[in-house]
N, C-alpha and C positions, 0 to 999 in steps of 0.2 A: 585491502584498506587503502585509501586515495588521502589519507587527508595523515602522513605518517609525520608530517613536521608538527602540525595544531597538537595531534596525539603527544608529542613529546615535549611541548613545549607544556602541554599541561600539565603531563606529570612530573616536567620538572620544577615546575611550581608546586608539587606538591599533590596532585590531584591522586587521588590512589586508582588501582585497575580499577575496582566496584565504581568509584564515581563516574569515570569514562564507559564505562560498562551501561551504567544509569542515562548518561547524556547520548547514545548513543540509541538507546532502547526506547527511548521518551522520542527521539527525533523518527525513527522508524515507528512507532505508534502514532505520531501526527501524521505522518504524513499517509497510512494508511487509513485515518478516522477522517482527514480532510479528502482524499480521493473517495470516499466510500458517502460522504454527506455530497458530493459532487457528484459522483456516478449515479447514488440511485433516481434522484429528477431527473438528469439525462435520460437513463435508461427505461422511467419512468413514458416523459415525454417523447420519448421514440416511438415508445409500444403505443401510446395513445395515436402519434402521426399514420402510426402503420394504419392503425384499425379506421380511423376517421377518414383518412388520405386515401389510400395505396386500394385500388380495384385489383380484383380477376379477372380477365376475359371468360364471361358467363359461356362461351362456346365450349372452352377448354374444360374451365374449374366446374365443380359442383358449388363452391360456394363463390359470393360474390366481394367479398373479403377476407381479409387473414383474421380470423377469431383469435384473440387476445384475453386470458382472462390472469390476471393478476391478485396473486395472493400475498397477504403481507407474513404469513409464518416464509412462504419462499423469499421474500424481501429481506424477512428478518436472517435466515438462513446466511444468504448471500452474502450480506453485511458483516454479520460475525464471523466467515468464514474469510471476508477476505481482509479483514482486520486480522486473524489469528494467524493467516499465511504472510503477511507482514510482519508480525511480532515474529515468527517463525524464521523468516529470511534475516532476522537482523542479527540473530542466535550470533549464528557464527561470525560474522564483521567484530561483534562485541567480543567475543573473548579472544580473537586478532589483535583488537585496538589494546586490550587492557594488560594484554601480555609484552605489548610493547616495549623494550628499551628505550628511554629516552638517548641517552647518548648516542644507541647507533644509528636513532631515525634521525637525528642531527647533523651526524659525521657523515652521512650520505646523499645529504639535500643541497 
């Protein structure tokens, strides 16, 4: 946990673990549902570059381009998966932060 003074200074206003717990777990759920509304167009518009753009050399390949074929249950897949690996990673920062002592992340900053 990086942020041990914000942590302390909220509970010592009063925030209880579960609240820190909550702001913690909300802030790792944005930022996995804005990386995930960000990547799939990227990801999207790459797979399009490939296939429209990017030749074979017909001497070498059999085929003359990279065949791309995109499905949205795998899109969907992806997305929830890497939204849950996010709410996953945050597990454990959150019950770090919310077990915190206020006073000793104070007395050490």
């Amino acid at each position: 946990v990086e942020k041990h003074r914000e942590i302390a200074i909220l509970k010592a206003m009063g925030a209880t673990g579960r609240a820190v717990m909550r702001i913690f777990i909300l802030h790792g759920l944005v930022i996995g549902i804005v990386g995930t509304v960000i990547g799939i167009p990227l990801g999207y518009s790459f797979c399009w570059a490939i296939q429209t753009f990017y030749t074979l050399p017909g001497d070498v390949y059999y085929l003359s381009r990279i065949p791309v074929n995109i499905k949205i249950v795998d899109v969907l897949t992806v997305a929830v998966s890497a939204i849950t690996i996010t709410f996953l990673a945050t597990i454990h920062p959150c019950r770090q932060a919310a077990r915190l002592d206020p006073a000793e992340a104070i007395r050490y900053e």
